[in-house]
N, C-alpha and C positions, 0 to 999 in steps of 0.2 A: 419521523426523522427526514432530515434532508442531505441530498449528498450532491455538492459541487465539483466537478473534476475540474483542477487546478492542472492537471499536469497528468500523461499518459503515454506520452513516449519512449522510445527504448532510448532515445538520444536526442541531441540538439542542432538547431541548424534552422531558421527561419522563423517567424515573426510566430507560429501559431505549434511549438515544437517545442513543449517543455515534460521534464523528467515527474515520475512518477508523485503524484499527492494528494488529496482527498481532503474538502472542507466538510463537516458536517454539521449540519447547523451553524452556529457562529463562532465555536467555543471547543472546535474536535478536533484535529489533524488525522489523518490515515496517512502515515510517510511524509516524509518533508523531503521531496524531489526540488527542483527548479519552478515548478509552476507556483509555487508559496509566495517568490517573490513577485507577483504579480498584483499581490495583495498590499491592500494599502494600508500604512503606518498606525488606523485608529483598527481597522481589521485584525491585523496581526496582535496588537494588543489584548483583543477580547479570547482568546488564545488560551485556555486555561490546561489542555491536554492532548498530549502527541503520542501516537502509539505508533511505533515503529517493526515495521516487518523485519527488516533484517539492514547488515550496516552497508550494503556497499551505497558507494557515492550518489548512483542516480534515486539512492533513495532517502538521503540525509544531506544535500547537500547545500539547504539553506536552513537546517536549524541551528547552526553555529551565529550563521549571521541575522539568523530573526531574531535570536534570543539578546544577542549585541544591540540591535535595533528599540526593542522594549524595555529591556529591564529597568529604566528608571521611569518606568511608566505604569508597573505591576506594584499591588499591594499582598500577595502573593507570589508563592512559587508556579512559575508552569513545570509540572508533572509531564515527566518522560515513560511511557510505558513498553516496555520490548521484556524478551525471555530471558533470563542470566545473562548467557551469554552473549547476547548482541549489547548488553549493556557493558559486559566488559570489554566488549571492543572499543565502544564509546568512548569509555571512561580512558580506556589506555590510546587511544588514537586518536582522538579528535579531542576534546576538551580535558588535556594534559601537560597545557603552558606551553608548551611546543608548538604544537598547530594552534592551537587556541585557547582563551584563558577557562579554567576550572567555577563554569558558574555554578556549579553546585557551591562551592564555597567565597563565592561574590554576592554581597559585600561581607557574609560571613557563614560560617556552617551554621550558624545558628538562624537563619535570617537568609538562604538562598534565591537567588532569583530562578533556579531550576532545580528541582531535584528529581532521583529517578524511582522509578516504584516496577517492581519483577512482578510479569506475572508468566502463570502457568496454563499450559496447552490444553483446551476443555475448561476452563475456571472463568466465570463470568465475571466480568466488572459491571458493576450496574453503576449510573452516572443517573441522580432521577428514575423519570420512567426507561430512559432505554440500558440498553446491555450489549459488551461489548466482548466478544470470547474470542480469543486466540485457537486457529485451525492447523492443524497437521500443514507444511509444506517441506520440498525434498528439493533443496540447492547448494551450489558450493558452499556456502556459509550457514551455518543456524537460521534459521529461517521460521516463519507464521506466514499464515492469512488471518483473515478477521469476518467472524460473522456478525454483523448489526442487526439489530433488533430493536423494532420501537414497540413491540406485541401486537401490532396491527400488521406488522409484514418487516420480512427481513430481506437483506444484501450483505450478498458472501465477496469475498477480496480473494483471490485464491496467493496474492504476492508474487511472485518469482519462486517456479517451480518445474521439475520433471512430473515424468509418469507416477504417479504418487496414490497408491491404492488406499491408502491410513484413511484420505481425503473425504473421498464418496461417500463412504457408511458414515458420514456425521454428516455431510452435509443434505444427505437422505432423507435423515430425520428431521427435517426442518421443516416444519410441515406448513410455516407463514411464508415461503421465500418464493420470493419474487425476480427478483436481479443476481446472477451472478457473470460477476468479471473475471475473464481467467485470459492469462499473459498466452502470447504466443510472438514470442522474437526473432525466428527465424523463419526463412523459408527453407522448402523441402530440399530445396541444392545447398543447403550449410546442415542438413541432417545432424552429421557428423559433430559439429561446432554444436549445435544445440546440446546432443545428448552429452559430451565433455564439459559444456558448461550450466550442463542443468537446467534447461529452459525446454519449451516446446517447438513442435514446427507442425504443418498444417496437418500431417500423415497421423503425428503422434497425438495433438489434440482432436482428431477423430476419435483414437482407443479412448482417449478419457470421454467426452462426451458420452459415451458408449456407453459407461458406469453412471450416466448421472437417470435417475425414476422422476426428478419432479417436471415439471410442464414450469418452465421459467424464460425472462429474456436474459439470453445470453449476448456480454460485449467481450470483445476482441481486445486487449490491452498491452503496452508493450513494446509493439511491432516498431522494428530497426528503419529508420529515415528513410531510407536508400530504397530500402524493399517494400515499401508499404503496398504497392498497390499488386506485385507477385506476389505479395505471402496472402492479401486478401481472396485474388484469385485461385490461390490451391486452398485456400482455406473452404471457398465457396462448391470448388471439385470434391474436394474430403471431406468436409463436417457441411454442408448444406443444408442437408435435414434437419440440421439443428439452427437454423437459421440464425447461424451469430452475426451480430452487428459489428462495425468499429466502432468505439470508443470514441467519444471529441472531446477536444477541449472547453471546459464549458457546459458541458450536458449536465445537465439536473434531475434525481432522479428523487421522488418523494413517498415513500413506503412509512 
């Protein structure tokens, strides 16, 4: 498998600063942040499936207008994949005529240009040869990560998450992985702002690191505009030994 970062910021602001999203191979999405639209019109088209962590905005905030952009250009539905409930926010918040038109039933229910498919936490989707499982995460909203798998070696997504013990013991066992990304959006002087909004900061992703047994590269994901290069620095004081990297735009990683 192949994994593009389209997009990994906690926010926007500058030509190389877009919100969370993941291409995998030709034909995957991991989140639909800002960075999607960066993708070009026969790109976005090859687009057959989008798994979504959870709903807030900087992580769906161009599947409304991708899916506006292709649909007369699909012989198919693109398949939406999230857990219950981030699909009923979906459905009742963004593509509900209001904000946006209902492509599950464009140009008919019978005949969609999207539709959505639940899945459940530990339950693999296999697509081909690889497989796609939805992971334990703990944030304001319903939330996943995602572990990829092409059986040669896997990459964990850990989403948008607190201290989240559920986490470790599956991703323990993963006994091919290679890459895990885990968010860290604040620094240690917004402590406070992190733990009320369910994210990490450089002290707290110490303790987790702490729980992780495999020998993997770990990136740094997330991280707020303003703070990048503070929260790197305490990141490098408190979790060093675990020598995490940032995240770019554009990095490639092939497992």
């Amino acid at each position: 498998m192949k994994v593009r970062i389209l997009g990994c910021s906690g926010g926007i602001g500058g030509r190389h600063l877009r919100t969370t999203s993941m291409l995998v191979d030709h034909d995957i999405l991991i989140d639909a942040g800002t960075g999607v639209a960066d993708l070009s019109l026969a790109e976005l088209a090859m687009i057959d499936h989008v798994f979504i962590t959870h709903s807030h905005l900087d992580h769906i905030a161009s599947l409304p207008l991708m899916i506006d952009s292709i649909a007369d250009m699909r012989d198919k539905p693109l398949t939406v994949y999230a857990i219950d409930s981030t699909l009923e926010i979906i459905r009742n918040h963004i593509f509900n005529w209001a904000i946006w038109p209902d492509f599950s039933e464009i140009p008919s229910r019978e005949n969609p240009v999207m539709q959505y498919k639940a899945i459940r936490l530990g339950k693999r989707i296999r697509l081909g040869e690889r497989s796609i499982t939805a992971l334990p995460a703990e944030h304001t909203v319903p939330a996943v990560g995602y572990h990829l798998d092409s059986g040669a070696g896997s990459f964990v997504f850990t989403g948008d998450t607190t201290c989240n013990d559920a986490f470790w013991p599956v991703v323990n066992k993963i006994a091919n992985l290679r890459f895990l990304v885990i968010e860290t959006a604040f620094s240690n002087r917004e402590k406070r702002l992190a733990v009320m909004s369910k994210h990490l900061c450089p002290s707290m992703l110490a303790d987790e690191l702490a729980k992780l047994v495999r020998d993997v590269e770990i990136y740094i994901t997330h991280l707020k505009p303003g703070q990048i290069e503070l929260t790197m620095s305490e990141i490098e004081e408190y979790a060093g030994d675990f020598k995490p990297r940032m995240l770019q735009n554009n990095q490639v990683f092939e497992f």
